[in-house]
LUMGU-74811 format. One line per 4 residues: for each residue x negated, y, z negated of C-alpha. Coordinates in pm, 1 decimal. Layout:
N
X,Y,Z  ...
***
This chain:
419
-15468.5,15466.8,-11590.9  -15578.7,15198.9,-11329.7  -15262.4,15014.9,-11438.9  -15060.7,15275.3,-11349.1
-15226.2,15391.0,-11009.2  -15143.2,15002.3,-10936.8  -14791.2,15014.3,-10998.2  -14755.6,15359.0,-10795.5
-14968.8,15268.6,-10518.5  -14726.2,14941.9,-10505.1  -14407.7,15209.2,-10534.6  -14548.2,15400.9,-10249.7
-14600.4,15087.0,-10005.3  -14248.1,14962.8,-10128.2  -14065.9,15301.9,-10054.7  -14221.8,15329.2,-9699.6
-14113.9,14962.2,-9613.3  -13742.0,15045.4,-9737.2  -13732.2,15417.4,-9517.3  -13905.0,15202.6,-9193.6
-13661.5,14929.8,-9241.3  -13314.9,15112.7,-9358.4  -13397.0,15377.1,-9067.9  -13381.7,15082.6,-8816.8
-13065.8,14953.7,-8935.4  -12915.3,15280.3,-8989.2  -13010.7,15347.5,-8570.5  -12855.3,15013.4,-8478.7
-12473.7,15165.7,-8522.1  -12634.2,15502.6,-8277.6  -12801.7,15330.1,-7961.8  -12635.3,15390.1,-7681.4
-12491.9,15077.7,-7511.5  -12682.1,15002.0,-7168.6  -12517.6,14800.8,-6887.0  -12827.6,14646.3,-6738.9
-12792.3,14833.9,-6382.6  -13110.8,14990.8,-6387.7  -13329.0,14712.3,-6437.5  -13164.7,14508.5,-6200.4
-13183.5,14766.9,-5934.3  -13561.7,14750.8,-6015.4  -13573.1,14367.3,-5954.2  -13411.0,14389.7,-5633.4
-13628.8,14646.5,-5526.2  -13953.8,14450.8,-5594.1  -13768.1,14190.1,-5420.0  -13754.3,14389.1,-5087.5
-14071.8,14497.3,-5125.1  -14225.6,14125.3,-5189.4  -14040.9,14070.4,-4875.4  -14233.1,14288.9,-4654.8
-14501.0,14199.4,-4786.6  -14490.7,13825.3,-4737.2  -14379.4,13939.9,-4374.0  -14689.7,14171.0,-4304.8
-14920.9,13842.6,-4417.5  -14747.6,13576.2,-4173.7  -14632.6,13393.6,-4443.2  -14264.9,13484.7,-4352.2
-14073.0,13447.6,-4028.7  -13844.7,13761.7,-3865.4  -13562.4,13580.7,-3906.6  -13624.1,13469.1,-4256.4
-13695.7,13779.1,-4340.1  -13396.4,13952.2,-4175.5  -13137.3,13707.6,-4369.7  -13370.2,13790.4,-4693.3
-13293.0,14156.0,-4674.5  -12936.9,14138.4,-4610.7  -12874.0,13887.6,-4927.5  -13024.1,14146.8,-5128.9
-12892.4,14454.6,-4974.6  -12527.8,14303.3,-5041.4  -12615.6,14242.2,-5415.6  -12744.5,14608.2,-5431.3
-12410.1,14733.9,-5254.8  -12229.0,14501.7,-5551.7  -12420.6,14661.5,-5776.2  -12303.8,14986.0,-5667.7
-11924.2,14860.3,-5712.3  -11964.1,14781.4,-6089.0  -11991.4,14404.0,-6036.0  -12286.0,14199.4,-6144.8
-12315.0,14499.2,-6383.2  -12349.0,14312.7,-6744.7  -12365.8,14479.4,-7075.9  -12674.2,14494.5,-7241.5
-12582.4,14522.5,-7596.0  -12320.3,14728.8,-7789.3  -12325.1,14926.1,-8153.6  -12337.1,14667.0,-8461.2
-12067.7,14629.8,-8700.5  -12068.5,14898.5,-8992.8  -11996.2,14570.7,-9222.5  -12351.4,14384.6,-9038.8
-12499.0,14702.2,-9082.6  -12459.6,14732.3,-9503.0  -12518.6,14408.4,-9537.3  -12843.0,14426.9,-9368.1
-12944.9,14737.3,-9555.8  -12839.0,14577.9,-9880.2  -13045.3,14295.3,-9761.6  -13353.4,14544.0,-9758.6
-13279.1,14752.9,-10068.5  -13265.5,14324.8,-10281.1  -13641.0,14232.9,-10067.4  -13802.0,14522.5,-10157.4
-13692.1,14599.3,-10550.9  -13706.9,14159.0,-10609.0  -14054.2,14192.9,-10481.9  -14131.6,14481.9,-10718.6
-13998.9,14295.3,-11001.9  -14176.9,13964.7,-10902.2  -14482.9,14172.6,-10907.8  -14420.3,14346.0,-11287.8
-14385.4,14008.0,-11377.3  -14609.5,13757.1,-11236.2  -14865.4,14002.6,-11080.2  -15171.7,14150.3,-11261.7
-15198.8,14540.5,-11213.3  -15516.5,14685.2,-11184.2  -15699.8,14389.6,-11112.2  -15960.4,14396.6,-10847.4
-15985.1,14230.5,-10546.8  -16244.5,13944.0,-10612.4  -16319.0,13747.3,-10291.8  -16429.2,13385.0,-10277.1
-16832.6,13438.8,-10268.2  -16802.6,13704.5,-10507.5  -16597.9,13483.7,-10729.1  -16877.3,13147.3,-10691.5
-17127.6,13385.2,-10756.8  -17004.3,13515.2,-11093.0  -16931.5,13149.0,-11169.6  -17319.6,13049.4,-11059.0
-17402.3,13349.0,-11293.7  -17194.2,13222.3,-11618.8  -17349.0,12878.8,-11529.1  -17704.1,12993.1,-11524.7
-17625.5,13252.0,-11856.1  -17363.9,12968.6,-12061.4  -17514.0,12959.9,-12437.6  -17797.4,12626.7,-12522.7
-17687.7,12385.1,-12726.4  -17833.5,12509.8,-13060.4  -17597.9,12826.8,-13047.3  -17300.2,12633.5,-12916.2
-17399.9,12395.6,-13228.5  -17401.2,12674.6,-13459.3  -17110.4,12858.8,-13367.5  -16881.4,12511.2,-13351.2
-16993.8,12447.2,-13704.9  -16892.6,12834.1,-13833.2  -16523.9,12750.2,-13694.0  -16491.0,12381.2,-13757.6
-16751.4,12276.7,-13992.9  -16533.0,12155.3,-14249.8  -16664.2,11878.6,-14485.6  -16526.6,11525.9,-14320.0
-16354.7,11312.8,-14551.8  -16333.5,10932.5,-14466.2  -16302.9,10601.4,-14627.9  -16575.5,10457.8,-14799.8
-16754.6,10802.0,-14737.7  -16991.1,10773.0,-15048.1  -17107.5,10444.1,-14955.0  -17198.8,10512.4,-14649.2
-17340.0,10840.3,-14709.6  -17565.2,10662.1,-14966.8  -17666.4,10417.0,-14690.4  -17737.3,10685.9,-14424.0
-17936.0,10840.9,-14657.8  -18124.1,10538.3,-14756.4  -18185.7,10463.1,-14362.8  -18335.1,10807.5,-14354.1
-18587.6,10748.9,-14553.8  -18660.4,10395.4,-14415.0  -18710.8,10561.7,-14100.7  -18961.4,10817.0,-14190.3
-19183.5,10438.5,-14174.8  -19029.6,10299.7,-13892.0  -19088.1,10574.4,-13685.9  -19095.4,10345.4,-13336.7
-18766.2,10112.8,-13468.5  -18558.5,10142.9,-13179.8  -18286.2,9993.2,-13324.4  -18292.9,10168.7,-13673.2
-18224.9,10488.7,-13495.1  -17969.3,10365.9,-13294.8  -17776.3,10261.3,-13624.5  -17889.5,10619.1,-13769.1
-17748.3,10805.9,-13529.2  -17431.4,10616.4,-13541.4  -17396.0,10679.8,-13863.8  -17487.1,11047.6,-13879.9
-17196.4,11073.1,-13601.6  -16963.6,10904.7,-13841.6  -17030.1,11166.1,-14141.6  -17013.0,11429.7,-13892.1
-17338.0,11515.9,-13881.7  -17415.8,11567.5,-13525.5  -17708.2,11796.9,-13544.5  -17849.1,11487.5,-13701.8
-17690.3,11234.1,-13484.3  -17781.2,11413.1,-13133.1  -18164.5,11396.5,-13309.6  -18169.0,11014.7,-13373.9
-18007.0,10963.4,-13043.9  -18282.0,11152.2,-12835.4  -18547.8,10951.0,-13064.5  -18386.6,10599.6,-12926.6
-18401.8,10748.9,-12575.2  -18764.6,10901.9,-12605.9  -18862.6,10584.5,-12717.0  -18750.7,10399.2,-12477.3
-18880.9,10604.4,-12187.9  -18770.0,10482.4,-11849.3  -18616.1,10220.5,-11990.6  -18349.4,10397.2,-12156.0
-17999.5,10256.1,-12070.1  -17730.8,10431.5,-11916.1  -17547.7,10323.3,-12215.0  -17806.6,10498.3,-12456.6
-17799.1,10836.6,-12230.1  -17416.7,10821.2,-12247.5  -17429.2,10804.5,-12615.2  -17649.4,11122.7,-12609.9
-17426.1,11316.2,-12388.3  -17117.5,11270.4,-12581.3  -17313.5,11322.9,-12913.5  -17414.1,11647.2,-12711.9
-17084.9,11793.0,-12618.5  -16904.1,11699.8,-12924.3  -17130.9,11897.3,-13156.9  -17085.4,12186.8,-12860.8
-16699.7,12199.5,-12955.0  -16654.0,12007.5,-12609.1  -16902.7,12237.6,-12388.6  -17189.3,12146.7,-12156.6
-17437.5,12315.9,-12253.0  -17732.9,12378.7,-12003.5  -17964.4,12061.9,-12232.2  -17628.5,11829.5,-12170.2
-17634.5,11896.5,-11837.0  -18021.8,11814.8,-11806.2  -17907.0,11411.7,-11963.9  -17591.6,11402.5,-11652.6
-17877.8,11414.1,-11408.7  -18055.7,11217.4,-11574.3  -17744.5,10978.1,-11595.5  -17641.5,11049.6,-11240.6
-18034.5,10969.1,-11103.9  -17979.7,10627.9,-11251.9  -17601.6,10541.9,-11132.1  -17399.8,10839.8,-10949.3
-17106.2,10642.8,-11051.5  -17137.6,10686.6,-11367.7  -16786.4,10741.5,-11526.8  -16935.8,10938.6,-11858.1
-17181.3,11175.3,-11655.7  -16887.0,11266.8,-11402.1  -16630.0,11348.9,-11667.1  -16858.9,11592.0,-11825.5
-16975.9,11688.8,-11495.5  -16591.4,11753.6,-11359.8  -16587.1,11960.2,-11752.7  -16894.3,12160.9,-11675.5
-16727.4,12276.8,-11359.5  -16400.4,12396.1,-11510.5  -16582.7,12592.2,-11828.1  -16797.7,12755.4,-11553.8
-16491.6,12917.8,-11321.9  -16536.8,12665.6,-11086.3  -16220.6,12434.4,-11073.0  -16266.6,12356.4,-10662.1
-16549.7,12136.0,-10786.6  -16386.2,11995.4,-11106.9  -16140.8,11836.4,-10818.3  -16360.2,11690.0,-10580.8
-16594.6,11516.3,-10879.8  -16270.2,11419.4,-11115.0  -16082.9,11274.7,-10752.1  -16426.4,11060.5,-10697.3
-16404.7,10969.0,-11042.1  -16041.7,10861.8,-11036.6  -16082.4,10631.2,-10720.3  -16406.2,10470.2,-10920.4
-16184.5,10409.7,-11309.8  -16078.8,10174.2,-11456.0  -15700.3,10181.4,-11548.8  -15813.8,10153.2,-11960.2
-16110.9,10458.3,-11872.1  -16054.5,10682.2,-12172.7  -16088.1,10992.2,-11934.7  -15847.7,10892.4,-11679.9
-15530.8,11009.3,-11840.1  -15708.8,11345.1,-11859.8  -15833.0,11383.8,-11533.2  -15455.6,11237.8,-11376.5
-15290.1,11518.2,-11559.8  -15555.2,11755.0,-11425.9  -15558.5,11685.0,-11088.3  -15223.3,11827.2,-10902.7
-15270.7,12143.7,-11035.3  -15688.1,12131.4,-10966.0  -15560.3,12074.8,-10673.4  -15327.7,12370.1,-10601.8
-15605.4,12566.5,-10693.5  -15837.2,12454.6,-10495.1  -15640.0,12479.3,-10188.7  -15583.7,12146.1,-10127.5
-15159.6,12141.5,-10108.2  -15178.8,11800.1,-9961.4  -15277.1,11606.2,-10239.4  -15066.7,11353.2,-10354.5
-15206.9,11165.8,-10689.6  -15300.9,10828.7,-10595.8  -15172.7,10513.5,-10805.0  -15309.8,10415.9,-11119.5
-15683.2,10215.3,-11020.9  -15671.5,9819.4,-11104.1  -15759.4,9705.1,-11404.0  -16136.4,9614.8,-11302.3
-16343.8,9795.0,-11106.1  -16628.0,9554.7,-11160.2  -17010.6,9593.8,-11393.7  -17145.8,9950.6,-11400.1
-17487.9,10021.6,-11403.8  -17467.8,10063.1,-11826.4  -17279.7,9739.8,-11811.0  -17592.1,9538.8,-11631.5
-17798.0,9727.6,-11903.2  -17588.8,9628.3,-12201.8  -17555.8,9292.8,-12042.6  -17927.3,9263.0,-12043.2
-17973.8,9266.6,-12439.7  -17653.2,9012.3,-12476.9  -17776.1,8618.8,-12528.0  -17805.1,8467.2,-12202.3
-17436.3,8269.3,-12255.6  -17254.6,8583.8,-12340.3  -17443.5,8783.9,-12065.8  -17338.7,8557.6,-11819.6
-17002.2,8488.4,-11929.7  -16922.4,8851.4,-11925.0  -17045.2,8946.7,-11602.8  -16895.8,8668.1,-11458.5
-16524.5,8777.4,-11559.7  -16606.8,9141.4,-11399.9  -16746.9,9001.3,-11144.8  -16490.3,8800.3,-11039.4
-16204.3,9069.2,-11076.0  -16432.1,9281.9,-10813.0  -16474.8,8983.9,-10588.4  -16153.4,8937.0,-10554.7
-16074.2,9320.0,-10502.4  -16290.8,9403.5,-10277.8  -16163.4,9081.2,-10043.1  -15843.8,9118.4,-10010.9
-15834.0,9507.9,-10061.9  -16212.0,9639.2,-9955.1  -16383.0,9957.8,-10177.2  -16589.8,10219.0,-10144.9
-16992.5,10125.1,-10103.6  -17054.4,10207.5,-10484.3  -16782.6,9862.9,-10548.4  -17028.2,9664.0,-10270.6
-17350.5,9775.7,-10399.1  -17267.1,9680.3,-10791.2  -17076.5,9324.1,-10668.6  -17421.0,9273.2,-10508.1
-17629.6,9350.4,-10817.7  -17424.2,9172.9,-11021.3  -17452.3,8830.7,-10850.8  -17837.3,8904.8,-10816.2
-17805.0,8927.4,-11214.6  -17652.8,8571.9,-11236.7  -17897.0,8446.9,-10976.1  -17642.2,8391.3,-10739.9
-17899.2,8519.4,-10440.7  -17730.6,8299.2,-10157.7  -17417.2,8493.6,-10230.5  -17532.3,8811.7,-10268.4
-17720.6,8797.0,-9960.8  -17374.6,8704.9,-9829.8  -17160.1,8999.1,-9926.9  -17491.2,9257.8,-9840.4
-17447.7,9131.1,-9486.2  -17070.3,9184.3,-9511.3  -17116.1,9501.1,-9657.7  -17352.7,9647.2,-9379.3
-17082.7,9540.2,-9173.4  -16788.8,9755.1,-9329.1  -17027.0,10015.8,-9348.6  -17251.4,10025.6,-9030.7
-17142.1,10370.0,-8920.3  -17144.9,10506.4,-9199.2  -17514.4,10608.8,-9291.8  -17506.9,10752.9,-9674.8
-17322.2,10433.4,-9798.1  -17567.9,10198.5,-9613.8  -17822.9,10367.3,-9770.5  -17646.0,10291.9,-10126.6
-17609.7,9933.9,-9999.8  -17993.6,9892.2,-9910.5  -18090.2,10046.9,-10244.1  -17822.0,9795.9,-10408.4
-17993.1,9514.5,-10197.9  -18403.5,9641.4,-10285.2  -18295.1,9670.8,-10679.0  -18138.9,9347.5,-10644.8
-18494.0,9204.5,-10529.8  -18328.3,9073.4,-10257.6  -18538.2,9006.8,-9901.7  -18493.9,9243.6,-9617.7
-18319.2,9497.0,-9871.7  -18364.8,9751.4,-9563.1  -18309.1,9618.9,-9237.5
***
């Protein structure tokens, strides 16, 4: 019933446009054709009568005024003859005159068709506050993670079948029990919940996984949050649940440029009817990728049509990033476990690709701020003390990425890390 008071209520606005518009081409063959006389005996007579006026204040001489009077008398006399007299318009064309109806009749049934086709009927109006605040509401009321578990598993939970799968589900069970001993064995759970992942066991997995990070308290890596969150999602069917989004702010605390936590961020946004902030966090995330960052063809195909969306019409999708963006956070973490030669051999090869970026082509302050906690790393202080003064420089007017310099600089343990 709505559905059809939509379509007639569209019928009714349609019909009115065609009578309004058909009736004005339909008068344009009846209007009588005006020569222009009377309006230009109007202007002459405001003419005479600005004369007198400017004569009355003194701003006029006699004389001036006497030739003034006769000029325009004579062009009223010639207007009396006929001449000077110019048409003001005449009937249009019977032929103009179909075609523009025609013209009306095509606008107004395309635009009823357009609408059977592409519009929705019967839908509400739904402005933009109503619309965040029903996608607030489905964020605050989206299902935990146990249900989204649970109801992934009664669609998908068919048994996995892999190579070797016997062995290794004889040696997951075998860590299992090993682990009911080694309660505080950091890395036993870390192989655990690798494992558990592998059988497709995630319930299991995501439990190992929060053991390594309890565990390690504070101390937990970025890397070892990461693992968590993905563990998380994937057992979700590819949701964010409300506890996955609890371990991105977590992530986000420790490094807002983490790539991981602003994927799943971007994905929170989108399964929450709010694709104006899927853009702006998956745009910040493109800019900070790596060309080889597993997300990035995602978020590339994503982002002209976020963008439409969102309102942005502008947008044009930016180049594919270099190949090295330089050591994340979770890289300086992993980097920290390595032996000291492989440590230091890897962070000097990122290190030197974003060195040599940001000289010749600059980056945003999160590219500055992990250059300089990267060469603090390698104990290169004279030279990170070197680019932190450069890079208070570049951004001196600029107060939120100074303050993600100085931070850089104070983690780094560097002197004066606030000026």
């Amino acid at each position: 019933m709505t559905e059809l008071a939509a379509y007639a209520g569209f019928a009714l606005i349609a019909l009115g446009v065609a009578l309004v518009l058909g009736r004005a081409v339909m008068r344009a063959g009846t209007i009588a054709v005006g020569d222009g006389r009377d309006r230009a005996m109007k202007v002459y007579r405001d003419q005479l009568s600005e004369v007198e006026r400017d004569l009355m204040r003194g701003t006029l001489g006699t004389d001036e005024a006497e030739r003034l009077r006769l000029e325009i008398s004579r062009r009223i006399l010639d207007l009396d003859r006929g001449e000077g007299a110019r048409p003001a318009g005449r009937p249009a064309p019977a032929p103009m005159r179909l075609l523009a109806l025609a013209v009306v009749l095509v606008a107004v049934l395309g635009s009823g068709l357009l609408y059977m086709r592409v519009g929705v009927p019967g839908y509400a109006d739904m402005p933009l506050v109503e619309r965040h605040a029903q996608a607030a509401e489905a964020r605050r009321t989206r299902p935990g993670q146990a249900e989204l578990e649970a109801e992934f598993a009664r669609a998908f939970g068919e048994p996995r079948t892999l190579e070797g799968q016997e062995e290794l589900e004889s040696m997951v069970a075998q860590l299992r029990e090993v682990m009911l001993n080694r309660s505080e064995d950091v890395t036993g759970w870390r192989l655990l919940a690798q494992n558990e992942a592998r059988l497709g066991n995630y319930a299991q997995a995501i439990s190992a996984q929060e053991r390594v990070v309890a565990l390690l308290g504070e101390n937990a890596g970025s890397g070892d949050l990461a693992q968590l969150l993905d563990l998380m999602v994937i057992a979700a069917g590819g949701l964010v649940s409300p506890e996955a989004e609890v371990v991105i702010e977590r992530i986000l605390r420790r490094d807002p440029s983490d790539g991981v936590a602003l994927y799943y961020t971007g994905r929170m946004y989108a399964q929450t009817g709010r694709p104006d902030m899927t853009f702006r966090v998956w745009r910040r995330l493109h800019e900070l990728s790596t060309a080889d960052a597993p997300w990035l063809p995602e978020i590339r195909a994503a982002l002209p049509e976020l963008a439409r969306i969102s309102g942005e019409p502008r947008f044009t999708l930016p180049p594919l990033p270099a190949s090295a963006r330089g050591p994340t956070a979770g890289d300086l973490d992993a980097a920290e476990e390595m032996e000291p030669e492989d440590r230091e051999a890897m962070i000097e090869g990122m290190v030197g690709n974003l060195s040599a970026r940001l000289a010749s082509e600059g980056g945003p302050a999160d590219d500055w701020a992990r250059l300089i906690r990267a060469l603090a790393v390698l104990g290169r202080e004279e030279q990170a003390r070197a680019v932190l003064g450069e890079a208070r420089q570049v951004f001196a007017a600029q107060a939120a990425e100074l303050a993600l310099i100085n931070e850089a600089a104070a983690q780094a343990g560097l002197a004066g890390g606030a000026p």
